[in-house]
C-alpha positions as CSV (number, residue, x, y, z in Angstrom):
1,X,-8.4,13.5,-13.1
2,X,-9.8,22.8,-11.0
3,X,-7.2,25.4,-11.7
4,X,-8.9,28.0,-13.8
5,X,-11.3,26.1,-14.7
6,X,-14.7,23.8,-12.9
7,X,-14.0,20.5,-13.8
8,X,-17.2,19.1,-15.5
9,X,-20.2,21.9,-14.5
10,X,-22.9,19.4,-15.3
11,X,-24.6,19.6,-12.4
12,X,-26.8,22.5,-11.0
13,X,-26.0,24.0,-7.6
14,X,-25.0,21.0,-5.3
15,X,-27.1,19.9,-3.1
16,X,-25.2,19.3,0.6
17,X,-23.1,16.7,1.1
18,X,-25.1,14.4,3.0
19,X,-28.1,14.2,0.5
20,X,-25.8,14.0,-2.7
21,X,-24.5,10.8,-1.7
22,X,-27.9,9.4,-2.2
23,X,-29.2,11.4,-4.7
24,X,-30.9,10.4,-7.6
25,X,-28.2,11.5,-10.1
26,X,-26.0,9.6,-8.1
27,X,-27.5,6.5,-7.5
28,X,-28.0,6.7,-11.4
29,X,-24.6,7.0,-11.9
30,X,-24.0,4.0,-9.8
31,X,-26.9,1.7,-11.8
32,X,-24.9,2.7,-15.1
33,X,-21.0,2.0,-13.6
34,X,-22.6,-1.3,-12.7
35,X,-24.0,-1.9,-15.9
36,X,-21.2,-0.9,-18.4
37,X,-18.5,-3.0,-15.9
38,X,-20.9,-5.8,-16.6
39,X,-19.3,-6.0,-19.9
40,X,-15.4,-5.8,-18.8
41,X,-15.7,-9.6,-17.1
42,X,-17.4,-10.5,-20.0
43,X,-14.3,-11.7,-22.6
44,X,-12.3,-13.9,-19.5
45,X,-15.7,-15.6,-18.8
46,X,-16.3,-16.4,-22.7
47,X,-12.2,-17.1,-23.9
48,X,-12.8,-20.9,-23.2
49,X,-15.3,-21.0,-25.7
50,X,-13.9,-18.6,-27.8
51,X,-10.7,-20.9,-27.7
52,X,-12.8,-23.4,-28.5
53,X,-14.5,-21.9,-31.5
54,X,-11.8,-20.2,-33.5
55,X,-9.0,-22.9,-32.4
56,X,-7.1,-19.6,-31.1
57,X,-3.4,-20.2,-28.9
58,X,-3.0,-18.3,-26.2
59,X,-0.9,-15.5,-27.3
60,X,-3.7,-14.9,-29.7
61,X,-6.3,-14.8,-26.4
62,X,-3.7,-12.2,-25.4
63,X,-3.6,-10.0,-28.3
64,X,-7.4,-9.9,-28.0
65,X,-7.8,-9.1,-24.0
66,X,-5.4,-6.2,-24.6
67,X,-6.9,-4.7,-27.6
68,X,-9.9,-4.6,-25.5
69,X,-7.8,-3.0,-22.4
70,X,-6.8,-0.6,-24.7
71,X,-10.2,0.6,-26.1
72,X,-11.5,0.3,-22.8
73,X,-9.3,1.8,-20.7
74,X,-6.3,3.2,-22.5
75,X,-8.2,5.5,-24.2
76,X,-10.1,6.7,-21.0
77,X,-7.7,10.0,-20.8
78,X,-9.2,10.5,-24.5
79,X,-12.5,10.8,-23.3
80,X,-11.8,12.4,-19.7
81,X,-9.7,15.2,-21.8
82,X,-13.5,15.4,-23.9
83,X,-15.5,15.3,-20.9
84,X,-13.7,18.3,-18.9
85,X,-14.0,20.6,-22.3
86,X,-17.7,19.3,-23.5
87,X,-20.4,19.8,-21.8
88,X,-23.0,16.8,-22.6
89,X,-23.7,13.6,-21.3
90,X,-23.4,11.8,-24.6
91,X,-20.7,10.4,-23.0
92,X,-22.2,8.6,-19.9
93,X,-25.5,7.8,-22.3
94,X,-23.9,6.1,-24.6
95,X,-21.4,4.0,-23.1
96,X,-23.3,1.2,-21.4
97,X,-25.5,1.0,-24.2
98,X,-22.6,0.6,-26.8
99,X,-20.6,-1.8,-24.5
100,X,-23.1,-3.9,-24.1
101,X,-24.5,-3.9,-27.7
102,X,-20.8,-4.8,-29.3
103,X,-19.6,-7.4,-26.4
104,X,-22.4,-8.9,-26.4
105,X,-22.2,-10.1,-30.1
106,X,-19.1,-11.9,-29.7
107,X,-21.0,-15.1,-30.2
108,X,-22.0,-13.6,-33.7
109,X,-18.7,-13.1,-35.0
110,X,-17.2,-15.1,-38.5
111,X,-14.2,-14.8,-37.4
112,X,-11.3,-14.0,-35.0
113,X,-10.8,-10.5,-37.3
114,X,-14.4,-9.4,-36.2
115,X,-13.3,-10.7,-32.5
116,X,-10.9,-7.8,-32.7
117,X,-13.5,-5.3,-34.2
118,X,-16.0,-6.3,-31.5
119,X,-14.0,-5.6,-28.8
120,X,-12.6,-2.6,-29.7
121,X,-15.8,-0.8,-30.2
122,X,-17.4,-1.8,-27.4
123,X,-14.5,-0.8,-25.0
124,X,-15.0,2.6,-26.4
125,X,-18.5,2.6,-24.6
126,X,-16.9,1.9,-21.7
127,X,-14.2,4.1,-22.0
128,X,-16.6,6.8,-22.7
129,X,-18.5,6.1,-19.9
130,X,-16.0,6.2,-16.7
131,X,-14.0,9.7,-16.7
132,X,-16.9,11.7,-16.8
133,X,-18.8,9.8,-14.5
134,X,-16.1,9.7,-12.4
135,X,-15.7,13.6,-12.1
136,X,-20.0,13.6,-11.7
137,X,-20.2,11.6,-9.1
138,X,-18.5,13.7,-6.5
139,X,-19.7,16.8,-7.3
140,X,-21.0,18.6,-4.2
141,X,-19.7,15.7,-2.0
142,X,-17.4,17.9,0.7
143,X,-17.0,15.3,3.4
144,X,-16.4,10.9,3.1
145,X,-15.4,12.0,-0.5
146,X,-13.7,8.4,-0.4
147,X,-16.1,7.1,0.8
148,X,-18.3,8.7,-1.5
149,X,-16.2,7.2,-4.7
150,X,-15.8,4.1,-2.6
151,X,-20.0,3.5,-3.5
152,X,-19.4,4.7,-7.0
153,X,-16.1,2.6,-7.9
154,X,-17.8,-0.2,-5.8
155,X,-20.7,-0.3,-8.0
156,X,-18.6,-0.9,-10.8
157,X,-16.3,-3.2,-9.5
158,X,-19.5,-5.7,-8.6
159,X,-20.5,-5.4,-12.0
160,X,-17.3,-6.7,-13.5
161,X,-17.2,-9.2,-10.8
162,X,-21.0,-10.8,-12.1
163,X,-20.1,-10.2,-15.3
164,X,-18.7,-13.7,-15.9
165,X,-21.2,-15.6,-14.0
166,X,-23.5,-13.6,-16.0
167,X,-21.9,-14.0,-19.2
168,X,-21.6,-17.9,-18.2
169,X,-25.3,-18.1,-17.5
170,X,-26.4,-16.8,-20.8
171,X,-24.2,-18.9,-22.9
172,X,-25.3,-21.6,-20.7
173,X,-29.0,-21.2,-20.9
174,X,-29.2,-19.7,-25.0
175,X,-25.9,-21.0,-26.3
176,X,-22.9,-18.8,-27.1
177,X,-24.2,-17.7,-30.8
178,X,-27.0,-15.7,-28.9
179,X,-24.8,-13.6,-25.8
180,X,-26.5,-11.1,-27.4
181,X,-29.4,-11.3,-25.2
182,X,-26.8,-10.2,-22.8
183,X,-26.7,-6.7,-24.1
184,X,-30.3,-5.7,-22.3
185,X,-29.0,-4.5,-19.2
186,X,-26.4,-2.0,-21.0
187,X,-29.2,-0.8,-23.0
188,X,-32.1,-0.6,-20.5
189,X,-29.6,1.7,-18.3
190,X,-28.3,4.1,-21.5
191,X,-32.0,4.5,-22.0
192,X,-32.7,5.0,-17.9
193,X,-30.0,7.4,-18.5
194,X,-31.7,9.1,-21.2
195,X,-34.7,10.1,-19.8
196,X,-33.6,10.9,-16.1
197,X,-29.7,12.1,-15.6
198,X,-30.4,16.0,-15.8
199,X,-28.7,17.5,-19.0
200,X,-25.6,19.4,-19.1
201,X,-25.6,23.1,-19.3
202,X,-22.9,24.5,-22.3
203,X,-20.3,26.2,-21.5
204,X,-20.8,29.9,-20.6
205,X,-17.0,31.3,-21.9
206,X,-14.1,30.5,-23.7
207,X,-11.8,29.9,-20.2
208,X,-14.2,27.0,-19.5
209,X,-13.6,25.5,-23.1
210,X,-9.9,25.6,-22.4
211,X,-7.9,22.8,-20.8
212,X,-5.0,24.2,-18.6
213,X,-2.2,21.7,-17.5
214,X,-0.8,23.8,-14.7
215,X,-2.9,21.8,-12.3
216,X,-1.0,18.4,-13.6
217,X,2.1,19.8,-14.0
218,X,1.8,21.1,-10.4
219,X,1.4,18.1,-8.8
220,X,3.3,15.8,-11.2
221,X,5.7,13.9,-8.5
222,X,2.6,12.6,-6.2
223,X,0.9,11.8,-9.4
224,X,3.6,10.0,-11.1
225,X,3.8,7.8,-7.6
226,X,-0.1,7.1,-7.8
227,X,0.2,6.4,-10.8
228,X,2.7,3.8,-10.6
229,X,1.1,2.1,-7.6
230,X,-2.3,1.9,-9.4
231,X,-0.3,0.2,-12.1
232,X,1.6,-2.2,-10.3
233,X,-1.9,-3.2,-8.4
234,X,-3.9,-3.6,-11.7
235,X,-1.2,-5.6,-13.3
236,X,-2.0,-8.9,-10.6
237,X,-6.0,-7.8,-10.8
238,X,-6.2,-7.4,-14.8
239,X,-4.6,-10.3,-16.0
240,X,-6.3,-12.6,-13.1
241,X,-9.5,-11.1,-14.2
242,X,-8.1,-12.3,-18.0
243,X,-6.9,-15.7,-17.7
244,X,-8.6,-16.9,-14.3
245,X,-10.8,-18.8,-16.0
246,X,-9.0,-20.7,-18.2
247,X,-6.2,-21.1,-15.7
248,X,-8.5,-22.9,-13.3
249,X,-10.5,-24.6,-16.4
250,X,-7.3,-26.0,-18.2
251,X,-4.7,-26.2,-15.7
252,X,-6.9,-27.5,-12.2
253,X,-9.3,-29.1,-14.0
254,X,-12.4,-27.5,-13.2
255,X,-15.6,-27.3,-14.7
256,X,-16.2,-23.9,-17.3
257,X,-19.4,-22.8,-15.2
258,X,-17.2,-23.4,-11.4
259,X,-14.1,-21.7,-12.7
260,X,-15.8,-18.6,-13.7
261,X,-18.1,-18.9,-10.6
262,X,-14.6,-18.9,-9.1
263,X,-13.2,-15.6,-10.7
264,X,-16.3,-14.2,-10.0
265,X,-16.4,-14.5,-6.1
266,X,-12.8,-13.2,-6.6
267,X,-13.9,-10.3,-8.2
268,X,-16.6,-9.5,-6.0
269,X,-14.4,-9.5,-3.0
270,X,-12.6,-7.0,-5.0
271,X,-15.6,-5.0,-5.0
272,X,-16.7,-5.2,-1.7
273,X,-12.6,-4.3,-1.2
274,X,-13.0,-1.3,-2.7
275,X,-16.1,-0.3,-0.6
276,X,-14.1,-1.1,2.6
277,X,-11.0,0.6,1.5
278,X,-12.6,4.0,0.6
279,X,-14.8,3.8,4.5
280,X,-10.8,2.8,6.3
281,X,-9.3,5.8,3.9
282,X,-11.5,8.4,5.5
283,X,-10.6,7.1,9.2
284,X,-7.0,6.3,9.0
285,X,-6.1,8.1,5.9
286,X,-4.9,6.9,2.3
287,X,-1.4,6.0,2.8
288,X,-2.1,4.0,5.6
289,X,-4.2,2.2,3.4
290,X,-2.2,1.6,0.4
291,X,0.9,0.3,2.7
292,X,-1.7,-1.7,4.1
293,X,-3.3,-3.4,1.3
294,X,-0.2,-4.2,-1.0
295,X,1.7,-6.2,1.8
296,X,-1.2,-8.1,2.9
297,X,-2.6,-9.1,0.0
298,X,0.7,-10.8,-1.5
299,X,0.8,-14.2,0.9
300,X,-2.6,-14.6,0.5
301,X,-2.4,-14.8,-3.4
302,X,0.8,-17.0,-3.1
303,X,-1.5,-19.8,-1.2
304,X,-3.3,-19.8,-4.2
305,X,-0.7,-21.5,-6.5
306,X,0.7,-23.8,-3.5
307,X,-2.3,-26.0,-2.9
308,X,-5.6,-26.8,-4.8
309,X,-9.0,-27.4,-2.4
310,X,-10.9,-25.0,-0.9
311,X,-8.1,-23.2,1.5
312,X,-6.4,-22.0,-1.5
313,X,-9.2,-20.6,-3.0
314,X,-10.2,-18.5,-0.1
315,X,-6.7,-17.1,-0.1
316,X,-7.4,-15.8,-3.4
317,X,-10.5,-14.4,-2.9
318,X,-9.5,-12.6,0.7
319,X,-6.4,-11.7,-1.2
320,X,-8.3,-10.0,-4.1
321,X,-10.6,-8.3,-1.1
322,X,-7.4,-6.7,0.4
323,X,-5.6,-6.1,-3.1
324,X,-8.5,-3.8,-4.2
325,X,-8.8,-1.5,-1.1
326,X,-7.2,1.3,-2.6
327,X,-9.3,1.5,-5.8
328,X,-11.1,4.7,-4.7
329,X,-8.1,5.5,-2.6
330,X,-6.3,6.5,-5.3
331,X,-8.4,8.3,-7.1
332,X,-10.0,10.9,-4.6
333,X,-5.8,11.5,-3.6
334,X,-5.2,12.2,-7.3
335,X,-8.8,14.6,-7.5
336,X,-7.4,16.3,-4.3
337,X,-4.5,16.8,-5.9
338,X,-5.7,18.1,-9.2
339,X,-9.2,19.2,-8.5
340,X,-9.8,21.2,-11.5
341,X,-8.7,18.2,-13.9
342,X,-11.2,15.3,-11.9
343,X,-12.1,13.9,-15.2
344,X,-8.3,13.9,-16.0
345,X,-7.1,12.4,-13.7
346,X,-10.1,9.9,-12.9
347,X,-9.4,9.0,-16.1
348,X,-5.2,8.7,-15.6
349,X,-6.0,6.5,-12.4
350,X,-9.5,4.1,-13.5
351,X,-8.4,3.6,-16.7
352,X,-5.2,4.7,-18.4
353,X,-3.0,2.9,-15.4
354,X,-5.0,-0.3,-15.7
355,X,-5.3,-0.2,-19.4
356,X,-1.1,0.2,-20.0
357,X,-1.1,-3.0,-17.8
358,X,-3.7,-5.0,-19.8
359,X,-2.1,-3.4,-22.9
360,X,1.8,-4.6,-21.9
361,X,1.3,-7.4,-19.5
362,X,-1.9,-9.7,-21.1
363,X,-0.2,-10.3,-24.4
364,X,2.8,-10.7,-22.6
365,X,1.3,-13.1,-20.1
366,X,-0.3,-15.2,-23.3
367,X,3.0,-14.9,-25.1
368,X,5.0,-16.7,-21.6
369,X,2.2,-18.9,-21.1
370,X,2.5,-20.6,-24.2
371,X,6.3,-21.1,-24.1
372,X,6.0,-21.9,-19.8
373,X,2.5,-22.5,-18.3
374,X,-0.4,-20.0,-17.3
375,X,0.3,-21.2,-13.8
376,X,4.0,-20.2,-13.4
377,X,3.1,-17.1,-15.3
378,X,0.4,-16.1,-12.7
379,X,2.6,-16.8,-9.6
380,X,5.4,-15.0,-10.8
381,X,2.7,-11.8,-11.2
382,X,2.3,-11.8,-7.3
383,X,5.4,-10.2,-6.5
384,X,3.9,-6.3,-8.3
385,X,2.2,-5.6,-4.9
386,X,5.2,-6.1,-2.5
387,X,7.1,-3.4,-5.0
388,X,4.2,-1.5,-4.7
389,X,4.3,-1.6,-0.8
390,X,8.0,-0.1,-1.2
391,X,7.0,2.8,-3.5
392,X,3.7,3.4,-0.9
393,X,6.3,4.0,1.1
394,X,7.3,7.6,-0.7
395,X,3.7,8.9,-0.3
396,X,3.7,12.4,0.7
397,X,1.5,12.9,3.7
């Protein structure tokens, strides 16, 4: 997320493990995670304005975040199913290009019906992107495979983190009908892309065309567990990542350009988090780490809602630097279990666990915000982790 089957032969013969970490191919892949995550920060940082604009409630902020969860995310198994069957890479080409393109022109829309159309096609470039990358970017890696993915999901992570500040900047300096500007780093990468990622070689028989299930079905019970711990995690980190802004913008009072500031630092610890997380995997082993990170992370997130000032705001950020350690964690323990699937279940654990929390729990968050408040709503989300300490718990060594 290899039975019978290689999971994405795209590359030539791998080059040893030490110089494919810093390989071109991989640092390329690296430049475009950063560059299509850009774009996934991008609708929390502009739903102030967008609020604004289209006089929109909250449940109707809501039903727009999760469309976009689900096109971005969601449908990431879609495209990782595509990705171990197809052999092109149409799919990491295009994605940053058509994220950035579509998101980027939310400032052009008429109306909140072309919000919705907006969104969803550009979180189908960044659904496209992510499996298949995913399953690239440890190909020939033997050894510090996490923290190997820890660099690749890292990369990523940073780029949603800048996105708002980025986002905020450009609608800042241009005003909000001309975000579009924003859309250059998604297509100057797609077109880096182009010209340099070495092509993918077709198929050479039929068994490579065919997608065989043993390897899930095999491994179902440690899968079904990640699975669930990746969704429990990404329920507290999605809908943060959502409503952050205008929690701290409408609820504390602060200025648009310092609360998104604000989810950005958050969301950059998250990154650097995930960097950490994948180097402390490889010495004291992933369940240590996922124990680790889901009790830790939950007082520090409380302190958040208790006070106002700068103490609480560390806690948040230190909290969503813990909370994201086992971002690559996850996913190398699903790959190890179902090598011959990586784009699979890269897919299952990046993007169809966090987009079924987006999906359920950011409509669901708008919907109890309304009729409660955003900050009730938010504290009462902090509580996912410690059930996800107990399920860590049931890891199989």
């Amino acid at each position: 997320m290899r039975s019978l089957v290689s999971p994405v032969s795209v590359e030539p013969p791998p080059a040893p493990a030490g110089r494919r970490r810093v390989s071109l191919p991989f640092f390329l892949l690296c430049a475009g995670h950063f560059s299509v995550d850009l774009y996934t920060g991008a609708l929390g940082a502009l739903q102030p304005l967008l609020v604004q604009r289209f006089h929109i409630n909250l449940t109707q902020v809501g039903i727009l975040a999760g469309l976009f969860v689900f096109s971005s995310s969601v449908l990431q198994p879609a495209y990782g199913y595509l990705s171990d069957r197809i052999h092109t890479r149409l799919f990491i080409v295009l994605g940053p290009a058509v994220a950035g393109l579509f998101i980027s022109s939310l400032g052009l829309a008429p109306s909140y019906a072309w919000l919705l159309l907006l969104v969803l096609v550009g979180g189908a470039g960044i659904a496209a992107f992510h499996p298949q990358a995913s399953s690239r970017a440890l190909l020939g890696v033997e050894t510090g495979r996490a923290r190997a993915m820890a660099i690749f999901v890292s990369s990523g992570t940073l780029g949603n983190a800048i996105g708002p500040a980025f986002f905020s900047a450009v609608s800042g300096a241009l005003g909000f009908s001309r975000t579009y500007w924003a859309a250059l780093p998604g297509v100057l990468a797609g077109l880096l892309l182009f010209h340099v990622l070495p092509a993918a070689p077709p198929a050479h028989s039929h068994a490579q065309r065919s997608f065989d299930w043993r390897p899930l079905a095999a491994a179902w019970k440690p899968l079904a567990l990640l699975y669930a711990l990746v969704f429990l995690r990404s329920v507290v980190q999605i809908v943060f990542a959502q409503f952050l802004p205008l929690y701290l913008h409408l609820s504390r009072g602060r200025p648009l350009l310092e609360s998104n500031l604000i989810m950005s630092a958050y969301l950059a610890a998250g990154a650097l988090g995930g960097f950490v997380g994948g180097h402390a995997a490889d010495r004291f082993g992933g369940r240590a780490v996922i124990r680790f990170s889901m009790i830790a992370a939950v007082p520090l997130l409380v302190l958040f809602f208790f006070a106002d000032g700068f103490w609480p705001v560390a806690g948040l950020i230190v909290g969503g630097f813990i909370l994201l350690f086992t971002i690559p964690v996850n996913v190398v323990m699903a790959q190890d279990l179902a090598p011959s699937r990586a784009g699979t279940v890269s897919a299952l654990m990046m993007g169809f666990a966090w987009g079924m929390a987006g999906v359920v729990f950011i409509p669901l968050a708008g919907y109890a915000a309304d009729h409660l408040s955003l900050h009730r709503v938010l504290m009462t989300l902090t509580v996912f982790p410690l059930i996800g300490f107990f399920l860590a718990l049931k890891l199989p060594r």
